[in-house]
RODO-2510 file (C-alpha; in nm, 4 decimals, decimal comma):
residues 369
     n   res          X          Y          Z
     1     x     4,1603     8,4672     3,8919
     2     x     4,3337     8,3764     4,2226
     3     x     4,3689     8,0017     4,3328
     4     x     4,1151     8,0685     4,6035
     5     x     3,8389     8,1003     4,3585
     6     x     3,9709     7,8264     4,1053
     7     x     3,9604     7,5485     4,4458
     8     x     3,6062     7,7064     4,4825
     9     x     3,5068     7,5906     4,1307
    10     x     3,6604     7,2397     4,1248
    11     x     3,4602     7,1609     4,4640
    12     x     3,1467     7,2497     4,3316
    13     x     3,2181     7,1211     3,9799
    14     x     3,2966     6,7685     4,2080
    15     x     2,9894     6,7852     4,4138
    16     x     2,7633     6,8282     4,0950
    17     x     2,9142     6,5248     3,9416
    18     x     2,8549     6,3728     4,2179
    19     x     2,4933     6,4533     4,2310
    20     x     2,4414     6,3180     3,9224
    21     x     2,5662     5,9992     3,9418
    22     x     2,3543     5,9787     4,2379
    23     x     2,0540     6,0536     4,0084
    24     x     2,1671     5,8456     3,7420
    25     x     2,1601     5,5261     3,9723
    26     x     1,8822     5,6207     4,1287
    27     x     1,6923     5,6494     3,8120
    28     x     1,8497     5,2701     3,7182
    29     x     1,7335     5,1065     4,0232
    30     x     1,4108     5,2852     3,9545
    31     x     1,3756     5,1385     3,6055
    32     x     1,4870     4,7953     3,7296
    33     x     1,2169     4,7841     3,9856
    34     x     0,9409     4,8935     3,7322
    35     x     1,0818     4,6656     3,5110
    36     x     1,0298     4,3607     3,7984
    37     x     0,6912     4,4755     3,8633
    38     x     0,5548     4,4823     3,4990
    39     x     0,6246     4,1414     3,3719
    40     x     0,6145     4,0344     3,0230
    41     x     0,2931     3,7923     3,0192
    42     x     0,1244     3,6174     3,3057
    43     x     0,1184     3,2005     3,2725
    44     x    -0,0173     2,8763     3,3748
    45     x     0,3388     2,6050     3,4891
    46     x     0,3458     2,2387     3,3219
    47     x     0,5235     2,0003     3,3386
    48     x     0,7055     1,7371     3,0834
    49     x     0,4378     1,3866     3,0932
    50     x     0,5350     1,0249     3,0215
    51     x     0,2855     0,9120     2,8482
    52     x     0,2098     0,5992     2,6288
    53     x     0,2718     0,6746     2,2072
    54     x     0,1775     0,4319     1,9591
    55     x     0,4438     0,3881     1,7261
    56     x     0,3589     0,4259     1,3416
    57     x     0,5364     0,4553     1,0305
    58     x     0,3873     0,5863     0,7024
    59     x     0,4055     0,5382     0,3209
    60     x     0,1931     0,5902    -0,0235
    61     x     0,1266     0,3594    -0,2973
    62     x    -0,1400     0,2762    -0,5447
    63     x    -0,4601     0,0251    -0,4920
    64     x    -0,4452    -0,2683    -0,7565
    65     x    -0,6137    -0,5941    -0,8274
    66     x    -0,4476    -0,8923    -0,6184
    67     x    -0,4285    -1,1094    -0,9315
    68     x    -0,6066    -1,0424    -1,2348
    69     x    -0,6814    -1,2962    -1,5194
    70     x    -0,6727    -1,2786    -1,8689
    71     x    -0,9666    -1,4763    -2,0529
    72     x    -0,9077    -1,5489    -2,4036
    73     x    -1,0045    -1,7436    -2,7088
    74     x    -0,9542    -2,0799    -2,7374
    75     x    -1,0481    -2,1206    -3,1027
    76     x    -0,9837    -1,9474    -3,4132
    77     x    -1,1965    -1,8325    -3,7472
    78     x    -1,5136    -1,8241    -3,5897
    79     x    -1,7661    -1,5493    -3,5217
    80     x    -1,8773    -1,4057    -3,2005
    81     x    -2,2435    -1,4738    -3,1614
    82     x    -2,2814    -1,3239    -2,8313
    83     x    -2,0948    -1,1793    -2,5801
    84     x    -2,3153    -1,1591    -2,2226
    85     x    -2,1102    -0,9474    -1,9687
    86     x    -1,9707    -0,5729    -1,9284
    87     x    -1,7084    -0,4025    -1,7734
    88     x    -1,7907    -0,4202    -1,4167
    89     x    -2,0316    -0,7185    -1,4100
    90     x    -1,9799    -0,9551    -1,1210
    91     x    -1,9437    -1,2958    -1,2518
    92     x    -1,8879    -1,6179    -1,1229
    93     x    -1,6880    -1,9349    -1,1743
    94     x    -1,8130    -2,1412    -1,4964
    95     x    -2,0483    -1,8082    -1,5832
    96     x    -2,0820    -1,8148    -1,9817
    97     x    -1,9114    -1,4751    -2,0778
    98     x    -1,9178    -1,5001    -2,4789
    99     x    -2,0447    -1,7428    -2,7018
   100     x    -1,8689    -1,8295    -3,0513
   101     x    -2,0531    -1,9609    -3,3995
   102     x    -2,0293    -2,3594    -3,3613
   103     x    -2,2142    -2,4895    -3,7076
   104     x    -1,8734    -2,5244    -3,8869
   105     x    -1,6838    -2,7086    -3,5402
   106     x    -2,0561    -2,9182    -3,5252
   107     x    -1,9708    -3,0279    -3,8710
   108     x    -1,6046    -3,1039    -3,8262
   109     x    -1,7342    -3,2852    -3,5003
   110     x    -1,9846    -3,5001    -3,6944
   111     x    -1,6710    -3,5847    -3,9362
   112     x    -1,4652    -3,6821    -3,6929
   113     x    -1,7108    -3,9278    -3,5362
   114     x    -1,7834    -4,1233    -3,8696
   115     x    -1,3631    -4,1198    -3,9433
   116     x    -1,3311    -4,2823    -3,5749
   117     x    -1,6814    -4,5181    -3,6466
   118     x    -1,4897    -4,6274    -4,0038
   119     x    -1,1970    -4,6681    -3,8320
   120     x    -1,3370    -4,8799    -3,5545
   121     x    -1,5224    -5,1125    -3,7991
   122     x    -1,1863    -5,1620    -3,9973
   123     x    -1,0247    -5,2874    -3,6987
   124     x    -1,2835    -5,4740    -3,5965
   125     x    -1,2043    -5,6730    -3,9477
   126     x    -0,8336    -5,6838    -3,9041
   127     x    -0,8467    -5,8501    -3,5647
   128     x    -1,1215    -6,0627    -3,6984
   129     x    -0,8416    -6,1791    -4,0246
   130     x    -0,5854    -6,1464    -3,8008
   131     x    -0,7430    -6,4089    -3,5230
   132     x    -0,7914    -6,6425    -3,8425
   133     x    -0,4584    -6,6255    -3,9158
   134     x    -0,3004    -6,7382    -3,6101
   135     x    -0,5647    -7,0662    -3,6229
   136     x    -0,4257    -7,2123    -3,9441
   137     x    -0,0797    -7,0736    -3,9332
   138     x    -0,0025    -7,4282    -3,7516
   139     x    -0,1558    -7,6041    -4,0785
   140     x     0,0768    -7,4878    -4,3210
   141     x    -0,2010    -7,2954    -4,5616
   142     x    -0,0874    -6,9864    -4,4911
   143     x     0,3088    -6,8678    -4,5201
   144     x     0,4695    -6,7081    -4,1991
   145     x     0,4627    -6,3864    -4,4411
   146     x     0,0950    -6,3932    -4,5211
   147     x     0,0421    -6,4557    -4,1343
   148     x     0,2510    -6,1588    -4,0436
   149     x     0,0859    -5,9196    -4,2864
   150     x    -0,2832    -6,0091    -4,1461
   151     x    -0,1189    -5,9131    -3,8232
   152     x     0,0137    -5,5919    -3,8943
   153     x    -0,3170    -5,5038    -4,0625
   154     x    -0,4552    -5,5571    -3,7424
   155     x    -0,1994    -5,3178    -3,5763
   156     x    -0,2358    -5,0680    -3,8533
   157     x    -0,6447    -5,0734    -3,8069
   158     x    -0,6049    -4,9809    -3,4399
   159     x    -0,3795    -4,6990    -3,5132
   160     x    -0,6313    -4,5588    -3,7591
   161     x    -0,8759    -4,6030    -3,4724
   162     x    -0,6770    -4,4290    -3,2237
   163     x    -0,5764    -4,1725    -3,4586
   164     x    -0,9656    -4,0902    -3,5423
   165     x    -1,0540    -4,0921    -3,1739
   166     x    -0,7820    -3,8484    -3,0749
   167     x    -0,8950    -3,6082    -3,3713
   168     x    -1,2679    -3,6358    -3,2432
   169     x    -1,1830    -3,5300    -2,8933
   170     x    -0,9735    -3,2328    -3,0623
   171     x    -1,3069    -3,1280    -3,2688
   172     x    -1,5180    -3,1713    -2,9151
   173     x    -1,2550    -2,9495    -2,7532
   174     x    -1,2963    -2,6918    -3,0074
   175     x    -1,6842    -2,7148    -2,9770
   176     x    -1,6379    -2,6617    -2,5843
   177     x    -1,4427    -2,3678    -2,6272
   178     x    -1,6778    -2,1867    -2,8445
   179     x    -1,8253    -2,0995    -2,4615
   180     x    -1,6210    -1,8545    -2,2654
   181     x    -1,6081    -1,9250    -1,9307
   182     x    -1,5101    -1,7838    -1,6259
   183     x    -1,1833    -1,8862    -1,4706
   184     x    -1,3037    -1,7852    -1,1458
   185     x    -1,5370    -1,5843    -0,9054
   186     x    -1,4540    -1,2051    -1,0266
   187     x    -1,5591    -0,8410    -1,1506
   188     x    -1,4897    -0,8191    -1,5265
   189     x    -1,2249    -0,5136    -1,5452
   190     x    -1,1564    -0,5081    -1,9184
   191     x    -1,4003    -0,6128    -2,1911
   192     x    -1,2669    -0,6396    -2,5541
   193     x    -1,4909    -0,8861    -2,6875
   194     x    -1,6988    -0,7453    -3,0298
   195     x    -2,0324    -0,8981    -3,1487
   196     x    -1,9602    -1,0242    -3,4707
   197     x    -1,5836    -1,0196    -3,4609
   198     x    -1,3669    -1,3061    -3,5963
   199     x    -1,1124    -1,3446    -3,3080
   200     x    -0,7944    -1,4926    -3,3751
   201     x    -0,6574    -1,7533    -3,1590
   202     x    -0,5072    -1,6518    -2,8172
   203     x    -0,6692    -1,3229    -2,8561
   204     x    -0,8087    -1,1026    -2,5522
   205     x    -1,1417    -1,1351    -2,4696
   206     x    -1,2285    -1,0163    -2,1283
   207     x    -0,9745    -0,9074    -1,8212
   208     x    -1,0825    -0,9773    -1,4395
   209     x    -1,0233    -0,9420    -1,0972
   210     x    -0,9845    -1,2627    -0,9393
   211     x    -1,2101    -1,3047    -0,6325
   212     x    -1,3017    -0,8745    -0,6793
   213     x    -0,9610    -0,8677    -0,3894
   214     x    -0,7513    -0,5721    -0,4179
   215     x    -0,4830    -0,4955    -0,2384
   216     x    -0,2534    -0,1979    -0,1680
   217     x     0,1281    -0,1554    -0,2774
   218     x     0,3298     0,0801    -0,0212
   219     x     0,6313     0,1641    -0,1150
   220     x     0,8695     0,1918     0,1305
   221     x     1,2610     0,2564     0,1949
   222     x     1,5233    -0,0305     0,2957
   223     x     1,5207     0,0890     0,7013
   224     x     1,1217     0,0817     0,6837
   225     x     1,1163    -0,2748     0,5520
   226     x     1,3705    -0,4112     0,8079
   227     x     1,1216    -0,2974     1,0651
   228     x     0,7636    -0,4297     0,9139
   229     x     0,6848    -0,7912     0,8871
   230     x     0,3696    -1,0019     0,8012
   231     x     0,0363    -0,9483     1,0041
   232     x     0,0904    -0,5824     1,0637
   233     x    -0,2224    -0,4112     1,0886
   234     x    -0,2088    -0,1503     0,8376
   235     x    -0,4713     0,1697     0,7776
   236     x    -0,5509     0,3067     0,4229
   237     x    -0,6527     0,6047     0,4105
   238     x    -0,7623     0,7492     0,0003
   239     x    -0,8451     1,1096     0,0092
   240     x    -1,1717     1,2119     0,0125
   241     x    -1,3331     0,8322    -0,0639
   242     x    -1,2528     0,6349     0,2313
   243     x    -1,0101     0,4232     0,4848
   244     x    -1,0185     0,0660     0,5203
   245     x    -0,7816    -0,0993     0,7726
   246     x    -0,5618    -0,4233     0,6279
   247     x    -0,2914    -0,6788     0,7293
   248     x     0,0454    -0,7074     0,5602
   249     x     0,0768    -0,9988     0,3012
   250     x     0,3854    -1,0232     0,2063
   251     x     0,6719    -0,7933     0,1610
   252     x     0,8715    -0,7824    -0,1854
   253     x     1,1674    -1,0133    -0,1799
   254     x     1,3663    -0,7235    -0,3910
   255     x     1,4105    -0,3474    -0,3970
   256     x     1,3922    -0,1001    -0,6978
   257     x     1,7538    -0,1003    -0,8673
   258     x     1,6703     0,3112    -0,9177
   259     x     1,5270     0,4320    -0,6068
   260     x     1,6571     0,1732    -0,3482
   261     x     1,2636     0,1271    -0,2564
   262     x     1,0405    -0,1680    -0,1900
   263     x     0,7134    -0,2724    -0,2076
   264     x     0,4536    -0,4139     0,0671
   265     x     0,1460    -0,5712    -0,0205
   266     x    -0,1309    -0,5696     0,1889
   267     x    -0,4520    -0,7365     0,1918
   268     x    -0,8020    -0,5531     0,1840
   269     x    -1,0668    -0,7499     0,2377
   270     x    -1,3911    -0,5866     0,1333
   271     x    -1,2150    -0,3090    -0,0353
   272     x    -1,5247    -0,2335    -0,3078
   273     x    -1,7822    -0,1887    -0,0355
   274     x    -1,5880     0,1168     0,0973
   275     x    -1,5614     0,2622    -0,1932
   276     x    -1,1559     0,1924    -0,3208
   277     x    -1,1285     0,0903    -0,6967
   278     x    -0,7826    -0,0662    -0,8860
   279     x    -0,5678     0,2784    -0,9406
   280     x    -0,6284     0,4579    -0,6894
   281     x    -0,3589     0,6378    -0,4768
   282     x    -0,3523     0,5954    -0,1009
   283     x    -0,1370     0,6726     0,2040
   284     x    -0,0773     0,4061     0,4493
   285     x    -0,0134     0,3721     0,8552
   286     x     0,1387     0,0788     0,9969
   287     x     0,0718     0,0325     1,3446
   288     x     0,3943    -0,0478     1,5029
   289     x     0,3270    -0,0774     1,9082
   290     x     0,3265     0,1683     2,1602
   291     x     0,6118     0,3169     2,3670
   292     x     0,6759     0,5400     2,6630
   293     x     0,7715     0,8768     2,5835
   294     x     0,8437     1,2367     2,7131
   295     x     0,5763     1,4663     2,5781
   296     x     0,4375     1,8414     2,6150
   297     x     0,1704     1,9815     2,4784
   298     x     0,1616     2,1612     2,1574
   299     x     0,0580     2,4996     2,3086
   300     x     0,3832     2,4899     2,4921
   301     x     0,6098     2,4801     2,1752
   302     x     0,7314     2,7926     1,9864
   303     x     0,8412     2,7825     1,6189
   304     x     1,1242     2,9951     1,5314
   305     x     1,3614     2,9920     1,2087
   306     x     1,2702     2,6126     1,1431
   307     x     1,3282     2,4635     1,5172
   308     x     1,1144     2,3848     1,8058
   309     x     1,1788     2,5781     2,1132
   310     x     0,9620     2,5592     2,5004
   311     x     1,0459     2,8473     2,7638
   312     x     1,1420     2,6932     3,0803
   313     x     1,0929     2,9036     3,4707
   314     x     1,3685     2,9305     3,6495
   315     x     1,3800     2,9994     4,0172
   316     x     1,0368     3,1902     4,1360
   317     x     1,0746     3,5154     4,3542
   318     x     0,7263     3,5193     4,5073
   319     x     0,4771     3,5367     4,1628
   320     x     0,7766     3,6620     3,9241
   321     x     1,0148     3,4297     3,7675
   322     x     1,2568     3,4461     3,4651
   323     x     1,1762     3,2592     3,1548
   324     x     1,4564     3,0535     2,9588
   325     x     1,4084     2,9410     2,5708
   326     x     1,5286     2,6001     2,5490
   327     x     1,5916     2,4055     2,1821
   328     x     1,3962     2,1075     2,1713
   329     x     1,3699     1,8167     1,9460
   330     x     1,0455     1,6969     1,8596
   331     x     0,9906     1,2825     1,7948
   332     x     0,6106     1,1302     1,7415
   333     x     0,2989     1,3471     1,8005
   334     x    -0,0325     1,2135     1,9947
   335     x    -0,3241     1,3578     2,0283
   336     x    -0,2095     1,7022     2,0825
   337     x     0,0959     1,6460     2,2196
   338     x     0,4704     1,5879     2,0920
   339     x     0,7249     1,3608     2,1821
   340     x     1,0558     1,5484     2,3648
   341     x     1,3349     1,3667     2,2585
   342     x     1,5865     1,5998     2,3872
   343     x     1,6295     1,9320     2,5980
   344     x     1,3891     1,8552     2,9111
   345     x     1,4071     1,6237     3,1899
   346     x     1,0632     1,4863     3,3153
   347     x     1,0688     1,7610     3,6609
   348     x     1,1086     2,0963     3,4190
   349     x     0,8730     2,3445     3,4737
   350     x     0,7477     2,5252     3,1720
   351     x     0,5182     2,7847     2,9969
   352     x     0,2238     2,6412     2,9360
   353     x     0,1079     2,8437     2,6279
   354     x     0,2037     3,1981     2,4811
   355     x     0,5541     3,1239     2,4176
   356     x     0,5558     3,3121     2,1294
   357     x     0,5330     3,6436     2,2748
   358     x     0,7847     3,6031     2,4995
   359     x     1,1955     3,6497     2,4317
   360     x     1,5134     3,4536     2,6469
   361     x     1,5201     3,6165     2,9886
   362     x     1,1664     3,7800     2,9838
   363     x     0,9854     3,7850     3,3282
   364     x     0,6568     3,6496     3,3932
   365     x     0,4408     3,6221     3,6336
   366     x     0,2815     3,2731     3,6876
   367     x    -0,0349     3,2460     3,8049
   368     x    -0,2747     2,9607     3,8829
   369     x    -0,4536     2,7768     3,6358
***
């Protein structure tokens, strides 16, 4: 082949390159202005709001009585002739609760009363001899020793006398406390009292709720406790029975050795009316205040692999603009809102909703809402 016809070759091999990276970009910008004119989604612009956010803070704990007291005999060896209230009774202060055989304590009362009426007649006579004595000690008929003796009988006598009275009222205290009473205004909680037992001394009888006031125990960590105080308004809420709103009481002056926890008891006034009984577990919101805060609404957020993320618009080019994903962290929610407590500033414009079809760098076209 001469080197006329190889140059021949190597020009038109050139001029077909050539050609085709003409086609090749041409092709590009062709894709690239598709690409512009079919944007990924089409969305409404918001903006980040200050808004006002109550401030709460949360724990569990159980309901329980506020005090409960144990009512118990007073008296030993004695039958239970009746016993007049049952577990969940309402009773009131000085209510009769069980009554307790009283022939045998009648008997030792009766006793007691004609030991303290013997006794009282003896010392009657002893301060009778005794007043004689002193009279006609001055005469000489009686010695200084037979003077002395009438007046220690005298002494002795009134002994005897006190000694009887004090076992009299001990028999009348045993005869009152062959009636139960009630300690206080209550709902009876426990009842082991048995018609026809013999209850030993000392011996449960009845349990109660002081006053039918419960009150819930939150437990909470150290941190949480700095922050509460007495007179916090407090809701409690019990699954699928009822909420009741209370005020702190009094917060526990220790925390658990184990779990570094504390308790906060909190008044519930009313508590059996909605529906709460002793035991049962509830979950508790302490209202804290309210504070400004950054916030966006939920529609606007985009889970992915465990973090919170918004799309924000960059610079718009007539309808079309380009959409960044932006990590945010996420404080209190409201409503239907969350707290931004980092990534936007309040002037950001972002997606409204349908972040989670879109990817970093998508374009969209933003319409009006």
């Amino acid at each position: 082949m001469t080197k006329g016809k190889i140059g021949a070759l190597l020009t038109a091999l050139i001029v077909l390159i050539g050609f085709g990276i003409i086609a090749g970009r041409s092709n590009g910008s062709a894709a690239d202005t598709a690409s512009a004119s079919n944007p990924a989604l089409s969305v409404t612009v918001i903006q980040p709001v200050m808004r006002d956010i109550p401030t709460t803070l949360t724990a569990n704990g159980s309901i329980a009585a506020w005090q409960e007291a144990i009512i118990g005999a007073e008296v030993s060896d004695l039958h239970l002739t009746e016993v007049n209230v049952q577990v969940g009774e309402i009773v009131k202060k000085g209510q009769v609760l069980a009554v307790f055989s009283d022939e045998s304590v009648l008997a030792d009362v009766a006793q007691s009363r004609a030991a303290l009426a013997e006794a009282e007649a003896n010392l009657a006579d002893a301060r009778v001899n005794a007043e004689r004595a002193k009279q006609i000690s001055a005469s000489g008929a009686l010695s200084s020793q037979q003077v002395n003796q009438y007046l220690t009988s005298e002494k002795t006598a009134k002994a005897k006398m006190q000694s009887a009275k004090a076992q009299l009222d001990s028999q009348l205290l045993r005869l009152k406390y062959t009636r139960v009473l009630a300690s206080d205004d209550g709902v009876i909680s426990s009842r082991s009292a048995t018609l026809g037992a013999v209850a030993a001394k000392g011996q449960e009888l009845f349990r109660m709720i002081r006053q039918n006031r419960l009150e819930w125990r939150g437990e909470v960590t150290a941190a949480e406790m700095a922050q509460l105080k007495p007179g916090i308004t407090v809701s409690v809420v019990v699954p699928n029975v009822g909420s009741i709103k209370g005020k702190i009481r009094a917060l526990a002056p220790t925390l658990d050795v184990q779990s570094r926890n504390g308790l906060v008891y909190v008044d519930l006034p009313e508590a059996a009316r909605y529906g709460l009984r002793a035991g049962m577990f509830a979950r508790g919101e302490f209202k804290m205040g309210i504070n400004a805060g950054l916030t966006v609404p939920q529609t606007a957020l985009s889970l992915r692999e465990g973090f919170s993320y918004v799309f924000k618009l960059g610079e718009q080019n007539g309808e079309l603009a380009k959409a960044s994903q932006v990590k945010v962290q996420l404080g209190r929610r409201t409503d239907d809102s969350f707290e931004i407590l980092s990534g936007l500033k309040p002037g950001d414009r972002l997606v409204a909703s349908g972040a989670s079809f879109l990817a970093d760098g998508d374009t969209v076209r933003v319409v009006q809402p």
